[in-house]
DRENNUKE-849970 format. One record per residue: residue number from 1; x, y, z of N, C-alpha, C, O, CB in turn. Coordinates in steps of 0.2 Angstrom, whole numbers, plus 5000, padded with zeros to 4 digits. Atoms other than C-alpha are relative to their C-alpha. Glycine has a CB too. Layout:
<nodes>
(node NUM, (X, Y, Z), (X, Y, Z), (X, Y, Z), (X, Y, Z), (X, Y, Z))
...
</nodes>
This chain:
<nodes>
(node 1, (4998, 4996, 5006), (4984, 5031, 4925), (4997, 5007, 5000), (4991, 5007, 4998), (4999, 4996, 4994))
(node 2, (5003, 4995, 5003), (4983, 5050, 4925), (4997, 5000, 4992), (4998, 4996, 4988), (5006, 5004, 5001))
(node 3, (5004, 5000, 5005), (4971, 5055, 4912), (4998, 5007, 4999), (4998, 5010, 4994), (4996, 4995, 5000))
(node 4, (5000, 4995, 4999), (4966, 5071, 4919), (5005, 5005, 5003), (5009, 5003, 5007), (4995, 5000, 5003))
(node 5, (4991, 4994, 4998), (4980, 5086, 4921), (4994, 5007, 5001), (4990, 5009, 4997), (5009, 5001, 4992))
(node 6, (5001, 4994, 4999), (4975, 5101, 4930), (5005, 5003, 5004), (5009, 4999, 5006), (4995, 5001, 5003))
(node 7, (4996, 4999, 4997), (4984, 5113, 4939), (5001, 4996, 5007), (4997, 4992, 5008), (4998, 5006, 5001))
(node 8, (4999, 5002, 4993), (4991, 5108, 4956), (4996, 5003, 5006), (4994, 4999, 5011), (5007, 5001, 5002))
(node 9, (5006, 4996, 4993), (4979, 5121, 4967), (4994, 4994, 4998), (4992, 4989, 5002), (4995, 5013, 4998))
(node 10, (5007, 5003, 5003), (4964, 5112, 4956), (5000, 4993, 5004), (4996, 4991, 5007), (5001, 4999, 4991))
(node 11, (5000, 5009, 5001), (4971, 5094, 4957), (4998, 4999, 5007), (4995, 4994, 5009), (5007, 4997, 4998))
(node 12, (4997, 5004, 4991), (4975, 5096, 4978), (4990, 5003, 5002), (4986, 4999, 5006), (5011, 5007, 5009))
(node 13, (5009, 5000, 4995), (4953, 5105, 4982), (4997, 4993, 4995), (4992, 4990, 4997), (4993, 5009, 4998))
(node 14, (5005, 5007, 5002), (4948, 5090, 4969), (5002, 4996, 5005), (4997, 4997, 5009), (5003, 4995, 4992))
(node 15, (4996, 5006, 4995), (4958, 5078, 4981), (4993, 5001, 5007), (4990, 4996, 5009), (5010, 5004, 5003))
(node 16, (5005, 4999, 4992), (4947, 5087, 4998), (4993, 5001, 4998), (4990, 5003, 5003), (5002, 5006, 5005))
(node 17, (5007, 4999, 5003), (4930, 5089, 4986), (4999, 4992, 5001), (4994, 4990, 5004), (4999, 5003, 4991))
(node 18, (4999, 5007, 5003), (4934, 5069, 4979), (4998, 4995, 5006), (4993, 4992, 5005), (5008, 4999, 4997))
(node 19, (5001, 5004, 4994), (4935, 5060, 4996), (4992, 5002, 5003), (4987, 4999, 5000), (5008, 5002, 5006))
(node 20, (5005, 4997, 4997), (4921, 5069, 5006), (4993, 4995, 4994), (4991, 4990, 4997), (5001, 5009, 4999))
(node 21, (5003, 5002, 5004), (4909, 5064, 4991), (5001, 4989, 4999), (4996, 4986, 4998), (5003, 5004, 4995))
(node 22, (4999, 5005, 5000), (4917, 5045, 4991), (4998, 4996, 5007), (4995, 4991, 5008), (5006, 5000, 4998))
(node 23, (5000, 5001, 4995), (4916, 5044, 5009), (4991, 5000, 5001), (4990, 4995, 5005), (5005, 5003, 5003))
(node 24, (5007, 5000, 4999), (4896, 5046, 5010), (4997, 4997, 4994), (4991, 4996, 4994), (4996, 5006, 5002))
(node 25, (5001, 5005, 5005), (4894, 5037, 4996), (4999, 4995, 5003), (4994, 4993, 5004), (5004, 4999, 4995))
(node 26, (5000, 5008, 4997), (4900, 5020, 5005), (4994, 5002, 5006), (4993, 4996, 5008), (5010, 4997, 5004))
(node 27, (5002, 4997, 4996), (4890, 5028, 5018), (4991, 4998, 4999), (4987, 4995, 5003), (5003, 5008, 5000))
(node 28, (5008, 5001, 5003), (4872, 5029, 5009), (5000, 4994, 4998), (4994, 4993, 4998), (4998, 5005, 4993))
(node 29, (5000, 5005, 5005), (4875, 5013, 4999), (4999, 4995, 5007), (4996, 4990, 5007), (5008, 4998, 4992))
(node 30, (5002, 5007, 4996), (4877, 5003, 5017), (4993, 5002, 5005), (4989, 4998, 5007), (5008, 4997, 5006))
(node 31, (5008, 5000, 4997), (4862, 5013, 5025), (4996, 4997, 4996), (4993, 4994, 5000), (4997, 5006, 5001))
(node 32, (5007, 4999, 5004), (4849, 5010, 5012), (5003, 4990, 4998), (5001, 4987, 4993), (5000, 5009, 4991))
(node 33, (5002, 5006, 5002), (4854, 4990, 5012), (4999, 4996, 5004), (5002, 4995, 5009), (5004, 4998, 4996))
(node 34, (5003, 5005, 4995), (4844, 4979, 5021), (5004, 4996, 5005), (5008, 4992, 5004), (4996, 4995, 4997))
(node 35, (4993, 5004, 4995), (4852, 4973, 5038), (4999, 4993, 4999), (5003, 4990, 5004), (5000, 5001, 5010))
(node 36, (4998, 5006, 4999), (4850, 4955, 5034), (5007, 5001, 4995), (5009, 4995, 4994), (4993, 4993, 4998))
(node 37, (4994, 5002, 5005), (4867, 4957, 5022), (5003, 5004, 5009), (5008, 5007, 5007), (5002, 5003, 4989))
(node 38, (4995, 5000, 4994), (4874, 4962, 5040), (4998, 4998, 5008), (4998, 5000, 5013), (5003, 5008, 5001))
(node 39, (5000, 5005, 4992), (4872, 4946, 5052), (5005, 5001, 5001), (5010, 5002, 4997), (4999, 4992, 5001))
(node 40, (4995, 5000, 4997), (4883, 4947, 5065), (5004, 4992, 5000), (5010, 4992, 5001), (4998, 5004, 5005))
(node 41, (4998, 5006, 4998), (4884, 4928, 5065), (5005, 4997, 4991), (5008, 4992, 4989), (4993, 4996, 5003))
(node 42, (4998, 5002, 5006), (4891, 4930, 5046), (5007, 5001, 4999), (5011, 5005, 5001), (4997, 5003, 4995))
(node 43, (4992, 4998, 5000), (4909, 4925, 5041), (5001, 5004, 5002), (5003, 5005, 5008), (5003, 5000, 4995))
(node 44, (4998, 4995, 5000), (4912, 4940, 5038), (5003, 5005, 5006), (5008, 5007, 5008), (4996, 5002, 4997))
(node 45, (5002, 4995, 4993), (4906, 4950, 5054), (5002, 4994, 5006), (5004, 4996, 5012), (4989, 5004, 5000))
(node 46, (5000, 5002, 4993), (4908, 4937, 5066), (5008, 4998, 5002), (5011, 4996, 4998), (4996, 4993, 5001))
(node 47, (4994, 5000, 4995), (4925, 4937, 5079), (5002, 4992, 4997), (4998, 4987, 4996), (4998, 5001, 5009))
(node 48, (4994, 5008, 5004), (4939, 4921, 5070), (5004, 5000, 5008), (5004, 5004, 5013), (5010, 5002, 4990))
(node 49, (4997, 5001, 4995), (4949, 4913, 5083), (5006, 5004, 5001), (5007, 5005, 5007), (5002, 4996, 4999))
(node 50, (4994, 4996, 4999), (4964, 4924, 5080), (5001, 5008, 5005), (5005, 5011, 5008), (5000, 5002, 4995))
(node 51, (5003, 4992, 4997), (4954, 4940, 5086), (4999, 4999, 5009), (4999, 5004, 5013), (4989, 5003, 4995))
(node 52, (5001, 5003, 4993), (4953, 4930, 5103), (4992, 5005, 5002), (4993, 5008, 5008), (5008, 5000, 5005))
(node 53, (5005, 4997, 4997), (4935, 4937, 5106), (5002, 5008, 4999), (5002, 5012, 5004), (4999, 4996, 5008))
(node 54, (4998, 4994, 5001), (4940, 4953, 5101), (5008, 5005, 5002), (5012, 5009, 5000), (4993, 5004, 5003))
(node 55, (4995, 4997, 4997), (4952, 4956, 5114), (5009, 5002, 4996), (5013, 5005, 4999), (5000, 4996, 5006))
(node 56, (4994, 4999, 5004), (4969, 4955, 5100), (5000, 5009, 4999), (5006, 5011, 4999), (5000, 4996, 4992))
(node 57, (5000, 4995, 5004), (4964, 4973, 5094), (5002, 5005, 5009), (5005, 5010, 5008), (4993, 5001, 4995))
(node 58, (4999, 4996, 4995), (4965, 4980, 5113), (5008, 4998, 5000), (5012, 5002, 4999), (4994, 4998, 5006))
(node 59, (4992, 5001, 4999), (4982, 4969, 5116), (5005, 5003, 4996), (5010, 5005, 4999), (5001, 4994, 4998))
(node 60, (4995, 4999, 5007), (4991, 4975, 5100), (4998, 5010, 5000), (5002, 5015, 5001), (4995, 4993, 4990))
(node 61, (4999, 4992, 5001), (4984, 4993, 5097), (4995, 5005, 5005), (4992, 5010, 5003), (4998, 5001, 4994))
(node 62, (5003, 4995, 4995), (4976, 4998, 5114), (4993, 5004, 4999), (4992, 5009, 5001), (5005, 5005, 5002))
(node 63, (5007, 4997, 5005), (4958, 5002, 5106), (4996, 5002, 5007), (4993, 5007, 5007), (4994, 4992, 4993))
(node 64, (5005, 4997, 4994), (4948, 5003, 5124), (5004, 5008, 5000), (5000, 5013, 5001), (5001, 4996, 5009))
(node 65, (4998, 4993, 4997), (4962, 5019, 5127), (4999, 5006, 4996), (4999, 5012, 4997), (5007, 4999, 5001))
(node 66, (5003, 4993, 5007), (4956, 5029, 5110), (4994, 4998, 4998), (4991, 5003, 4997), (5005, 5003, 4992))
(node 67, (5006, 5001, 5002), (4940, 5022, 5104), (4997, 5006, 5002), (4997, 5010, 4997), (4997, 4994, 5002))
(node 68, (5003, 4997, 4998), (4931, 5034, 5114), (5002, 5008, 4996), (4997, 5013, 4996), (5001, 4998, 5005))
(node 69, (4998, 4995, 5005), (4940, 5048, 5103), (4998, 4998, 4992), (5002, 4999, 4988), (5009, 5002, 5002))
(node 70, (5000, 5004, 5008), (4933, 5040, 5086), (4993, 5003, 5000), (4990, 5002, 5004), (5000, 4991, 4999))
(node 71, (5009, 4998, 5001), (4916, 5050, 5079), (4995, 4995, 4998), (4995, 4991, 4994), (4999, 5005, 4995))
(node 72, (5006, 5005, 5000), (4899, 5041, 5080), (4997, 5003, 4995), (4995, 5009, 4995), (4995, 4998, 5007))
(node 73, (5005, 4998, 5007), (4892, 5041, 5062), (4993, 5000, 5003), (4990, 5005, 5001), (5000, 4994, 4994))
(node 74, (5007, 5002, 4998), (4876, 5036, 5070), (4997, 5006, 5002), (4991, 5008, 5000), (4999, 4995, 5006))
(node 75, (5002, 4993, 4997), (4875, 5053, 5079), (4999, 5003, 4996), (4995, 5008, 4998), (5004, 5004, 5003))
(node 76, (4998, 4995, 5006), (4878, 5061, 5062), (4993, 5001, 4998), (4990, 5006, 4998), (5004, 4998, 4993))
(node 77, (5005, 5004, 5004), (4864, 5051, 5053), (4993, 5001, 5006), (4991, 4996, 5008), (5002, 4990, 4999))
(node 78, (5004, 4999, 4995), (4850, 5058, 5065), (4993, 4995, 4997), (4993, 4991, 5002), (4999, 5007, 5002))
(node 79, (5004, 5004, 5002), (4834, 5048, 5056), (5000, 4995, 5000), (4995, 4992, 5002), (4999, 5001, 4997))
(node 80, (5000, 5008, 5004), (4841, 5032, 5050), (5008, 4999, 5003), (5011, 4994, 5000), (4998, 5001, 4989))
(node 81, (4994, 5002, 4996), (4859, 5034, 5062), (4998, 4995, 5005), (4992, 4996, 5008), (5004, 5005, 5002))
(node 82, (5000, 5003, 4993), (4861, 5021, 5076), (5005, 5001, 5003), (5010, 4999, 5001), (4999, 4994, 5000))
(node 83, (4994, 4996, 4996), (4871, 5028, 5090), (5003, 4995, 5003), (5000, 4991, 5007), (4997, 5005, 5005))
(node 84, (4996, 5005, 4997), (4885, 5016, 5095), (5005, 5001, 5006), (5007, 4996, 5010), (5005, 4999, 4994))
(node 85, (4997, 4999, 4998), (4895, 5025, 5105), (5000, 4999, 5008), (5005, 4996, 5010), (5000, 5004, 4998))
(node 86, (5001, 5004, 4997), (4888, 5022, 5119), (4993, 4996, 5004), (4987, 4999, 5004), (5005, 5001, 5004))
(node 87, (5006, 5004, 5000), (4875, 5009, 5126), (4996, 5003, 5004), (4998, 5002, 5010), (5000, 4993, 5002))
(node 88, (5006, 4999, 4994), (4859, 5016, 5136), (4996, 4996, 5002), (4996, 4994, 5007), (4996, 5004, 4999))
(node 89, (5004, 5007, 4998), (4847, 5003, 5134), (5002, 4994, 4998), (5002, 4993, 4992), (4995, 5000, 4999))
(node 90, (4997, 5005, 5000), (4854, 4987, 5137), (4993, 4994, 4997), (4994, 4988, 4999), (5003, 4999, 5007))
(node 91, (5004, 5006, 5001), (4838, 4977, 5131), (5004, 4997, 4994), (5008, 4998, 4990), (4993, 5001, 4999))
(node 92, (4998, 5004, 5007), (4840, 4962, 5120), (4999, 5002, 4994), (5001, 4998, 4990), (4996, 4993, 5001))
(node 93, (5002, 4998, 5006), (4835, 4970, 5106), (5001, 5006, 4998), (4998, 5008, 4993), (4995, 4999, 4998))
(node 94, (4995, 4994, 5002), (4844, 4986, 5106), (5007, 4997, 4999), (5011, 4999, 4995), (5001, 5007, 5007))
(node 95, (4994, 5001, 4999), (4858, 4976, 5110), (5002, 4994, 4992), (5007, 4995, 4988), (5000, 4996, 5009))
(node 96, (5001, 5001, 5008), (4855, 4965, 5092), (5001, 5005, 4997), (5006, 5005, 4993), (4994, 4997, 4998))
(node 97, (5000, 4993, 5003), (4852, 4983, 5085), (5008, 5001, 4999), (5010, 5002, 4993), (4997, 5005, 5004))
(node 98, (4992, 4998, 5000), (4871, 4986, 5089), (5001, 4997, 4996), (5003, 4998, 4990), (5004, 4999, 5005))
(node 99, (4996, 5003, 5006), (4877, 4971, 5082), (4999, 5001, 4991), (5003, 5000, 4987), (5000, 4992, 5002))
(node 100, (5000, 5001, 5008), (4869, 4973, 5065), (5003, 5007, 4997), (5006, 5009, 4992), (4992, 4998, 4996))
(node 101, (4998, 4992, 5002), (4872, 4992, 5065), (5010, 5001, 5002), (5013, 5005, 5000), (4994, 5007, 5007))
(node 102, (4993, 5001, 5001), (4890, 4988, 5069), (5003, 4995, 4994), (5008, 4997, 4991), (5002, 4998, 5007))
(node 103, (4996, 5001, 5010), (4894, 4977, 5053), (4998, 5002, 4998), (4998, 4999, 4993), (5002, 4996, 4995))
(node 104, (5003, 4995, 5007), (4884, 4990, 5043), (5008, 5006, 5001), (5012, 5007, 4997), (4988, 5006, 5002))
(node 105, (4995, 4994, 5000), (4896, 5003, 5051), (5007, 4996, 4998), (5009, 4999, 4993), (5002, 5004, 5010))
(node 106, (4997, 5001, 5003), (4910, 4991, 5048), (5003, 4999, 4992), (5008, 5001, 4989), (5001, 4999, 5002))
(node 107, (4999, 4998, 5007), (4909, 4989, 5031), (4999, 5004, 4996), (5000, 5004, 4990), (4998, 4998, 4998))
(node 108, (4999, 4994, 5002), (4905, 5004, 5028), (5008, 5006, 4999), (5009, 5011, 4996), (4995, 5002, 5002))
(node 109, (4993, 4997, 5000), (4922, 5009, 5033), (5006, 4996, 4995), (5011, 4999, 4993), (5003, 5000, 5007))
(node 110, (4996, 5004, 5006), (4930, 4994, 5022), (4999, 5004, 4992), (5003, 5007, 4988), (4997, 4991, 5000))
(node 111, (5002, 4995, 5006), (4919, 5003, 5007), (5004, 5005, 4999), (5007, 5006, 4993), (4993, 5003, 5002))
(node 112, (4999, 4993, 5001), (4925, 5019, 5010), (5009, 5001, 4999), (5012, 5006, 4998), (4996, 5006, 5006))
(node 113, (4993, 5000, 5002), (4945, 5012, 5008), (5001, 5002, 4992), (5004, 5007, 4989), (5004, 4993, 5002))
(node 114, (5000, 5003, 5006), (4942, 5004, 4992), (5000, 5006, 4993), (5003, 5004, 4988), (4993, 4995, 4999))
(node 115, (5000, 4995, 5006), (4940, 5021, 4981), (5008, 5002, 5000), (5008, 5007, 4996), (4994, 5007, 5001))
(node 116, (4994, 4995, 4999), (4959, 5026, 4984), (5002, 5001, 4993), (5003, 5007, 4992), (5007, 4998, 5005))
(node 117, (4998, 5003, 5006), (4963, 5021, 4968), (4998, 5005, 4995), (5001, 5006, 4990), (4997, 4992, 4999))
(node 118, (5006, 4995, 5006), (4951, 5036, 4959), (5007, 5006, 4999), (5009, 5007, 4993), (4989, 5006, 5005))
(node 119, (4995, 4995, 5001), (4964, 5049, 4962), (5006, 4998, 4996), (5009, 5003, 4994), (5002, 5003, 5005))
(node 120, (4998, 5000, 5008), (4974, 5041, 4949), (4999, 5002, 4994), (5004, 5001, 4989), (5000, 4998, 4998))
(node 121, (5000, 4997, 5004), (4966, 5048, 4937), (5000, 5009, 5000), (4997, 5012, 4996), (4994, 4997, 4997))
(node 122, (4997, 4990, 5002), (4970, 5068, 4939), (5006, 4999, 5005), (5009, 5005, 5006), (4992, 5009, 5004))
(node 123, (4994, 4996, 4994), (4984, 5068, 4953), (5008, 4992, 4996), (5008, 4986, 4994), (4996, 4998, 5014))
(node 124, (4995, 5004, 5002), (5003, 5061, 4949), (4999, 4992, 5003), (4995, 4991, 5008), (5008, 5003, 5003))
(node 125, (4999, 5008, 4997), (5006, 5042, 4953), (5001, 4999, 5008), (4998, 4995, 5012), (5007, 4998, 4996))
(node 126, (4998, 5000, 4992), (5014, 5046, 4970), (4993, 4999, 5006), (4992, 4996, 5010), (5003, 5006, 5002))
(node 127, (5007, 4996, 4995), (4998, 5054, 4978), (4994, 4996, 4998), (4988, 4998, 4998), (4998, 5011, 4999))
(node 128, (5006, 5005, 4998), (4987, 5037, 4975), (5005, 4996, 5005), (5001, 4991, 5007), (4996, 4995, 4993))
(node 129, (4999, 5004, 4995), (4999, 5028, 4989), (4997, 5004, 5004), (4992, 5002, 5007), (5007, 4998, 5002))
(node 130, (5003, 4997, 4996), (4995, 5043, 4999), (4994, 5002, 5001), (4992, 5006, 5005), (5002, 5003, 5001))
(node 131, (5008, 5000, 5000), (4977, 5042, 4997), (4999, 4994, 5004), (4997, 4994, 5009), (4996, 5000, 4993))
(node 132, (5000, 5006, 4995), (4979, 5024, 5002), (5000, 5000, 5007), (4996, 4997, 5011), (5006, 4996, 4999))
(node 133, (4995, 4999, 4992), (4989, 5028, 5018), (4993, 5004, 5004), (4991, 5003, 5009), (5010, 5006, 4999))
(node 134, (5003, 4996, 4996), (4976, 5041, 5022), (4994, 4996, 5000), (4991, 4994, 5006), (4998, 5008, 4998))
(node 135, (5007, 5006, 5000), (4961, 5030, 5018), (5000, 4997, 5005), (4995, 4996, 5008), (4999, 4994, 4996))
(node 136, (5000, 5005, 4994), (4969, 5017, 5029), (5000, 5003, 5008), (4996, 5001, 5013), (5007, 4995, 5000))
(node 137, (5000, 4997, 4994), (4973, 5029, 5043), (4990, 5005, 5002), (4989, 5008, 5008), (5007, 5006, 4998))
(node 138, (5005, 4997, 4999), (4955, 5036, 5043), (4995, 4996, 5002), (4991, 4997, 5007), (4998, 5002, 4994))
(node 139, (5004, 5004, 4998), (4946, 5021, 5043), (5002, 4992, 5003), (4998, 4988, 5004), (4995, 4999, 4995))
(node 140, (4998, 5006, 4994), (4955, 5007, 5052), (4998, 5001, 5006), (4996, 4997, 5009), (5008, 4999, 5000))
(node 141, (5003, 5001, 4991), (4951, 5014, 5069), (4994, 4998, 5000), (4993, 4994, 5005), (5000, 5006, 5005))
(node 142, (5008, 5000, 4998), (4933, 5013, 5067), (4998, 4992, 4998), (4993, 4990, 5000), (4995, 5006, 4995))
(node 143, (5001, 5009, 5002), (4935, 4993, 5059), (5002, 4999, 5005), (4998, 4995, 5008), (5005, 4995, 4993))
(node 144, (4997, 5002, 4994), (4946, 4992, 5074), (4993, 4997, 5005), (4991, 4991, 5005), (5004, 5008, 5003))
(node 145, (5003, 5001, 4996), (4935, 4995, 5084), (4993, 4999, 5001), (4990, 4999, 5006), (5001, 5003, 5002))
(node 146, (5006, 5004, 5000), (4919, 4988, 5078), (5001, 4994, 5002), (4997, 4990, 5004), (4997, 5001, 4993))
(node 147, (4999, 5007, 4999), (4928, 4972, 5079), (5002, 4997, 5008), (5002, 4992, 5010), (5006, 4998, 4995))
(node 148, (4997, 5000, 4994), (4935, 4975, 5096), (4993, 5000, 5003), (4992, 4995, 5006), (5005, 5006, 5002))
(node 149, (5006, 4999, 4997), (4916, 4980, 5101), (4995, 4994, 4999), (4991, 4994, 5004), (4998, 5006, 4998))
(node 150, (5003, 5004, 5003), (4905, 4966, 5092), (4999, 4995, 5004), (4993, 4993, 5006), (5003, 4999, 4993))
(node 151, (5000, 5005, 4997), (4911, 4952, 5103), (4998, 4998, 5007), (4995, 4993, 5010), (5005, 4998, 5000))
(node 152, (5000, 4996, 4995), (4911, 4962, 5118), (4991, 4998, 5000), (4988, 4994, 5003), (5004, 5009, 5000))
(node 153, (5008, 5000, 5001), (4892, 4964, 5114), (4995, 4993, 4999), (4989, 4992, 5001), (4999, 5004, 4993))
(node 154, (5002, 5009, 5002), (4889, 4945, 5108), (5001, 4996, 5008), (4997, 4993, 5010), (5007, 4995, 4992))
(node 155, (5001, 5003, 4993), (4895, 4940, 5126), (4994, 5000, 5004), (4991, 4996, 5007), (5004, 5001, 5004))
(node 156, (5006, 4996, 4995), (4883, 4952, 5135), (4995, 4997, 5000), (4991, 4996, 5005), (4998, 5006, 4999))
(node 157, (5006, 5003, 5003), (4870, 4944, 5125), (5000, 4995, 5003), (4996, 4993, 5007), (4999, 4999, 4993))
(node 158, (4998, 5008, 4996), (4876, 4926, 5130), (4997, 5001, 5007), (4991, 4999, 5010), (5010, 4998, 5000))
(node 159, (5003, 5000, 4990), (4876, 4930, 5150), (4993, 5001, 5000), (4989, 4996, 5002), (5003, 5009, 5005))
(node 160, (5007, 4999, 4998), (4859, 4938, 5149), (4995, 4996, 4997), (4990, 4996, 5000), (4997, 5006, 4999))
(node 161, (5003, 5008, 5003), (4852, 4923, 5139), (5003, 4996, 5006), (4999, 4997, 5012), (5003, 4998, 4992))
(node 162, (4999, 5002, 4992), (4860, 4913, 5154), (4996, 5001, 5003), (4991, 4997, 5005), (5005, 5003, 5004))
(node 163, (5001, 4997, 4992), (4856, 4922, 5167), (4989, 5000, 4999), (4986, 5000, 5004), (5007, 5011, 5002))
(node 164, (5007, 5002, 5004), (4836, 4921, 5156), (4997, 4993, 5002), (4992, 4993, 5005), (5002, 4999, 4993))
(node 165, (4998, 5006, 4998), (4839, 4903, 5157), (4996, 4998, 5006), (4990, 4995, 5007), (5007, 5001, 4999))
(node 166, (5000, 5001, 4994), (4841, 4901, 5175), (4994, 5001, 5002), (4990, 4997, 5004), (5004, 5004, 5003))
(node 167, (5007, 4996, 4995), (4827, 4913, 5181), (4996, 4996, 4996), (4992, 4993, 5001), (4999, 5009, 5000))
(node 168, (5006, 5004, 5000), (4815, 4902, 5171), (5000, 4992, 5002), (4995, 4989, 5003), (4997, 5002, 4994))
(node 169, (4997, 5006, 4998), (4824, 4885, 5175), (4995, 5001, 5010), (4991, 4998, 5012), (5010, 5000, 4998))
(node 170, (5002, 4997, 4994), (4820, 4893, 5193), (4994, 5001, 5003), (4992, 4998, 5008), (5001, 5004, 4999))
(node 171, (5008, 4999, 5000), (4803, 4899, 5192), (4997, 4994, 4999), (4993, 4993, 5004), (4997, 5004, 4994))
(node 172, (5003, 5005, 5002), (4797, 4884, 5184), (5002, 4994, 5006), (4997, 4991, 5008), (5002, 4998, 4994))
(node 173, (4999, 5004, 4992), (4805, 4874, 5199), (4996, 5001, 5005), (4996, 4997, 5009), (5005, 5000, 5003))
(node 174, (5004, 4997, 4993), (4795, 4883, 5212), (4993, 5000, 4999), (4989, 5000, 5004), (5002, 5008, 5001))
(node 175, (5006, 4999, 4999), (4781, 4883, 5203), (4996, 4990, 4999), (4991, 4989, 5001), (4998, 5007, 4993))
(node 176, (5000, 5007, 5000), (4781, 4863, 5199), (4999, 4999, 5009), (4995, 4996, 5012), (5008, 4997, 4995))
(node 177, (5000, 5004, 4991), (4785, 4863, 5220), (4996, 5003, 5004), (4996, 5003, 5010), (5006, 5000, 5003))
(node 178, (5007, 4995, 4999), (4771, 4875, 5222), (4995, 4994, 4999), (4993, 4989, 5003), (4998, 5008, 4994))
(node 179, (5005, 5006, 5001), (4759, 4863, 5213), (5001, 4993, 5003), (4996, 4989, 5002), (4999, 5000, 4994))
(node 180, (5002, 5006, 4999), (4763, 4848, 5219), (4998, 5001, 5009), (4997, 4996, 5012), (5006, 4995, 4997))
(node 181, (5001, 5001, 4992), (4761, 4854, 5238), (4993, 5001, 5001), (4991, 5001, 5006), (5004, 5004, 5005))
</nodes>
């Protein structure tokens, strides 16, 4: 429900002041909260059958072929950013880092839908669908593709836990057939 009326110049730099301001809002509120509310293994954040291991989002809306064109908040956030875009060190514990720094990044992009609704109060009725529409268009790729990426990331972990596994399954055989000779 309009409530504020201003000119139309006014109303449309409120509009590109308004978002900007909303959008680092959801931004600050998911940095500054402790990553245990973003396990990766939580409902929420963890890959459903549907997502088939992430891969639906590649099937359906080709996310390997533009991800790469999507900006890395992490880069922005130089102090307290974690860079997602892409992986240098592969240890076990950069590679955790990702996953929790990827559902911080995703819900921070669910966050930053949820305000569309504000520009009902100074702009006509119409131009809160299109705040919606731009919302969703803004930050769906980057949910896209946290979800597309998360599972991708949770395997790798798996294998090298394996392949962990083995080598001391291994060792310990050799060294059992060491000692007993």
């Amino acid at each position: 429900m309009r409530v504020i009326f201003l000119p139309d110049v006014l109303t449309i730099i409120l509009c590109f002041l308004v978002w900007p301001v909303l959008q680092v809002t959801a931004v600050l509120i998911c940095l500054y909260l402790p990553d245990r509310y973003f396990s990766p293994d939580s409902f929420f954040f963890r890959a459903h059958r549907f997502e088939k291991e992430g891969r639906i989002y590649d099937s359906v809306f080709r996310v390997s072929r533009w991800k790469h064109l999507l900006p890395d908040g992490g880069a922005i956030l130089k102090k307290r950013g974690f860079k997602k875009k892409k992986i240098k060190d592969h240890s076990k514990e950069n590679l955790n880092r990702f996953l929790v720094e990827s559902a911080r990044g995703e819900i921070t992009h669910w966050l930053a839908i949820l305000p569309f609704w504000v520009f009902g109060f100074f702009t006509p009725p119409r131009v809160i669908w299109y705040m919606f529409v731009y919302a969703l268009l803004v930050n769906l790729p980057c949910i896209i593709a946290q979800r597309y990426n998360r599972p991708r990331v949770l395997n790798l972990l798996n294998r090298m836990e394996h392949k962990n596994q083995i080598n001391y399954f291994v060792k310990s055989e050799v060294t059992a057939h060491e000692t007993n000779n």
